[in-house]
N, C-alpha and C positions, 0 to 999 in steps of 0.2 A: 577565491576558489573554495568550492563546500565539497565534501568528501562523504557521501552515505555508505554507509555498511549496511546491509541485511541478515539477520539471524532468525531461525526457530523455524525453518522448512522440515520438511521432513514426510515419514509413511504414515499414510492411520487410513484407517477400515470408515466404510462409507459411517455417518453420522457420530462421526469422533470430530475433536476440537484441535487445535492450535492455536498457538500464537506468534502471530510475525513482529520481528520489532528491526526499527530502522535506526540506526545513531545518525546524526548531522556533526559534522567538523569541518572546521574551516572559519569559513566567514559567516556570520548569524545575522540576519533580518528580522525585524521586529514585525513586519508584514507580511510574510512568505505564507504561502501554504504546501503541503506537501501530500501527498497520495500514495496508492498505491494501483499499480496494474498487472495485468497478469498476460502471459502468452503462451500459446498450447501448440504444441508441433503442427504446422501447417497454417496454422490461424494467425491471423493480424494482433497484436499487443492491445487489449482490452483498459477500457477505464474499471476500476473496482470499487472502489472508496477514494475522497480528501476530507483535510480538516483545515480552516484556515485557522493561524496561527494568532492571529489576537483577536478574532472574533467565537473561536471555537464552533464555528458552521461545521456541520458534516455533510459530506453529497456520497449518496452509495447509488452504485448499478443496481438495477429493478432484478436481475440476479440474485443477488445476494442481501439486500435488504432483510433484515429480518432474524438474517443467522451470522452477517459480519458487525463488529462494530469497530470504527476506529476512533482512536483517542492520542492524548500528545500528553508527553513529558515535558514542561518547559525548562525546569529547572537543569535535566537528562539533554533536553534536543534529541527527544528521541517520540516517536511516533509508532504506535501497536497498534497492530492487525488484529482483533481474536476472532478467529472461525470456526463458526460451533455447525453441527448439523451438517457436514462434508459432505457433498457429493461426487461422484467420479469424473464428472464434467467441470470440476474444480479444481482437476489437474491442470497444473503449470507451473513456468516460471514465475516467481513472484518479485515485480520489481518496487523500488521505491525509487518515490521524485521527488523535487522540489521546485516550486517557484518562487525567483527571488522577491517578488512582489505580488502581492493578489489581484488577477487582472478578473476577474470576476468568472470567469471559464475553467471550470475542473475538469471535463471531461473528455480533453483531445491530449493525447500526446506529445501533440505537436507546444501546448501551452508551458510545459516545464522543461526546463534549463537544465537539471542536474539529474545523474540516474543513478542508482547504485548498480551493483554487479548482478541481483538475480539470487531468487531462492530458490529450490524448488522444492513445490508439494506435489505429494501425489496421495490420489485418495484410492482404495482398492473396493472394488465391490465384493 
């Protein structure tokens, strides 16, 4: 069983930063990779960013290329979001996943096993 936690949501004014970070606990995989997605009241749960976990590949949404980047703590099992350049259509829940094994597919929801509970950002114009 893996346990993620989510921290570092919160308010900030359109083209302010954050940072999301994820902890992993439980059972660790030397293959896994892990994401993140977001979902906005009324909308379907988006792909955002992954990183695989021993090859360090990053895959981002053509969204947010540019102004997110994620990265991984190995030593931690922890996984950051930084969000620079907010926009208010960047509002949402922000979740973190995990896959126990890298099946080559980052970008469906349907591919990761583990969720955390949900952050939420919200960006204000």
């Amino acid at each position: 069983q893996v346990q993620l936690v989510e921290s570092g949501g919160g308010l900030v004014q359109a083209g302010g930063s954050l940072r999301l970070s994820c902890a992993a606990s439980g059972r660790t995989f030397s293959t896994y990779v892990m994401g993140w997605f977001r979902q906005a009241p009324g909308k379907e749960r988006e792909f955002v960013a992954a990183i695989g976990w021993s090859d360090s590949n990053t895959y981002y949404a053509d969204s947010v290329k540019g102004r997110f980047t994620i990265s991984r703590d190995n030593a931690k099992n922890t996984v950051n979001l930084q969000m620079n350049s907010l926009k208010p259509e960047d509002t949402a829940v922000y979740y973190c996943a995990l896959q126990v094994y890298n099946r080559g597919r980052y970008f469906s929801a349907g591919e990761y096993d583990y969720w955390g509970q949900g952050t939420q950002v919200t960006v204000s114009s």
